[in-house]
C-alpha positions in Angstrom: -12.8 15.2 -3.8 -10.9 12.9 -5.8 -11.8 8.8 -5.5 -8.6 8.0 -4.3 -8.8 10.7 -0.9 -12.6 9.1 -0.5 -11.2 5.8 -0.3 -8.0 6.5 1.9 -10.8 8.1 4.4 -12.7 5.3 4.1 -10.0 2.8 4.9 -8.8 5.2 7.9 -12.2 5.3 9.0 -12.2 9.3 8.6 -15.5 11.5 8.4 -15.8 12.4 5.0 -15.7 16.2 5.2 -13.1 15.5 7.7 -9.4 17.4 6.7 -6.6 15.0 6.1 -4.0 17.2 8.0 -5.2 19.2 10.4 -4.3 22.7 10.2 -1.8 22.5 13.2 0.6 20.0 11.4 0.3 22.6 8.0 1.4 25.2 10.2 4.4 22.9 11.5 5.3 22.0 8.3 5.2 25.8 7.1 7.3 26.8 9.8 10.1 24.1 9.5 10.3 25.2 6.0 10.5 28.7 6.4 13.2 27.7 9.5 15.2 26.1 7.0 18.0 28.2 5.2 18.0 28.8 1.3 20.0 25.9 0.0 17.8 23.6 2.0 14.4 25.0 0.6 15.9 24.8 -3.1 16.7 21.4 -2.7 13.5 20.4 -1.0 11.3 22.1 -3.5 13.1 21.2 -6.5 14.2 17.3 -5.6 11.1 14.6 -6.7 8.3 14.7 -4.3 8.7 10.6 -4.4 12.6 10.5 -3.1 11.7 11.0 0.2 9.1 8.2 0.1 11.4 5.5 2.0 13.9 4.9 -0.4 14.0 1.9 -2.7 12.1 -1.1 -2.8 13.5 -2.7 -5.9 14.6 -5.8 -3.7 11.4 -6.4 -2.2 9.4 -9.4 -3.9 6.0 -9.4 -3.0 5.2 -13.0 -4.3 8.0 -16.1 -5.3 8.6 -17.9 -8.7 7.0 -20.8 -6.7 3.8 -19.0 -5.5 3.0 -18.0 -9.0 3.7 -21.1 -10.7 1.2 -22.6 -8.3 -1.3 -19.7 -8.4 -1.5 -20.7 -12.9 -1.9 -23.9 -12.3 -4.8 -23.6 -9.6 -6.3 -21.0 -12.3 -5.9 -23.6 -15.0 -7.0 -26.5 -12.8 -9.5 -24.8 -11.1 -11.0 -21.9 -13.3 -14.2 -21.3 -11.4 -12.9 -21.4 -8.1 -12.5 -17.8 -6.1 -9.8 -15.5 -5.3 -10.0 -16.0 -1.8 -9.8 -19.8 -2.0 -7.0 -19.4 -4.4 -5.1 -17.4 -1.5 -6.4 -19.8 1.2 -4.7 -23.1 -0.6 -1.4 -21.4 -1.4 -1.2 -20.2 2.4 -2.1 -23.4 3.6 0.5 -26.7 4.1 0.0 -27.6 0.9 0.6 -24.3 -1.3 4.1 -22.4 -1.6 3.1 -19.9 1.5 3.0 -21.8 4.5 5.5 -20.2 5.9 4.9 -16.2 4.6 1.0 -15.6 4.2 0.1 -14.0 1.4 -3.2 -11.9 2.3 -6.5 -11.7 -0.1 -6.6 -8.0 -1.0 -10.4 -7.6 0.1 -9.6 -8.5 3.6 -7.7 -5.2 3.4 -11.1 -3.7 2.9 -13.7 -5.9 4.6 -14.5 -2.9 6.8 -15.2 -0.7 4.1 
C-alpha cells in the first residue's frame, strides 16, 4: 500500500486493511458506465482523469502579497521562532490575516 493511501486512511480515521470504496459503490460505478452509450464511454475513458476534478482553480490565492511579505520579515526578524507562532502572529490583529485565518498545516494532522 502506497504512503499516500496510508495517510489519507489515517487522516479519515479508516482501519488500515479497511477498502477505500466499498465494493457496492465499484459495482455502481461499473454499471453507470456500462449504462452509458458508446460516445459517452470513449469520451470518459479517453478525456484526463483530472478534468473532472472541479474545474479550475487558477484564481484561487491561497496566501496575499501582504501575508508573505510579512511571513519574510518575521523569518528574518525572528529566525528561531516556530511555524506555528509564525501562523499565530499573522492571524492575529497585528499580522495581514485578521480577517481570513490562515491555518498551521499540522493542525490538519494533530489527530494523526
Amino acid at each position: 500500500m502506497s504512503e499516500n493511501v496510508k495517510l489519507y486512511k489515517r487522516i479519515k480515521k479508516m482501519k488500515e486493511h479497511e477498502p477505500v470504496y466499498r465494493p457496492k459503490y465499484l459495482r455502481n460505478k461499473i454499471d453507470e458506465f456500462i449504462k452509458m452509450d458508446y460516445e459517452k464511454q470513449k469520451i470518459l475513458l479517453e478525456q484526463e482523469s483530472e478534468s473532472n476534478w472541479g474545474g479550475s482553480r487558477d484564481s484561487v490565492q491561497k496566501i496575499s502579497d501582504d501575508s508573505i511579505r510579512c511571513l519574510i520579515a518575521l523569518v528574518l526578524d525572528f529566525p528561531t521562532m516556530s511555524a506555528k507562532c509564525f501562523a499565530n502572529y499573522m492571524n492575529s490583529s497585528f499580522g495581514p490575516n485578521y480577517e481570513k485565518k490562515i491555518i498551521f498545516i499540522q493542525e490538519l494532522f494533530k489527530d494523526i
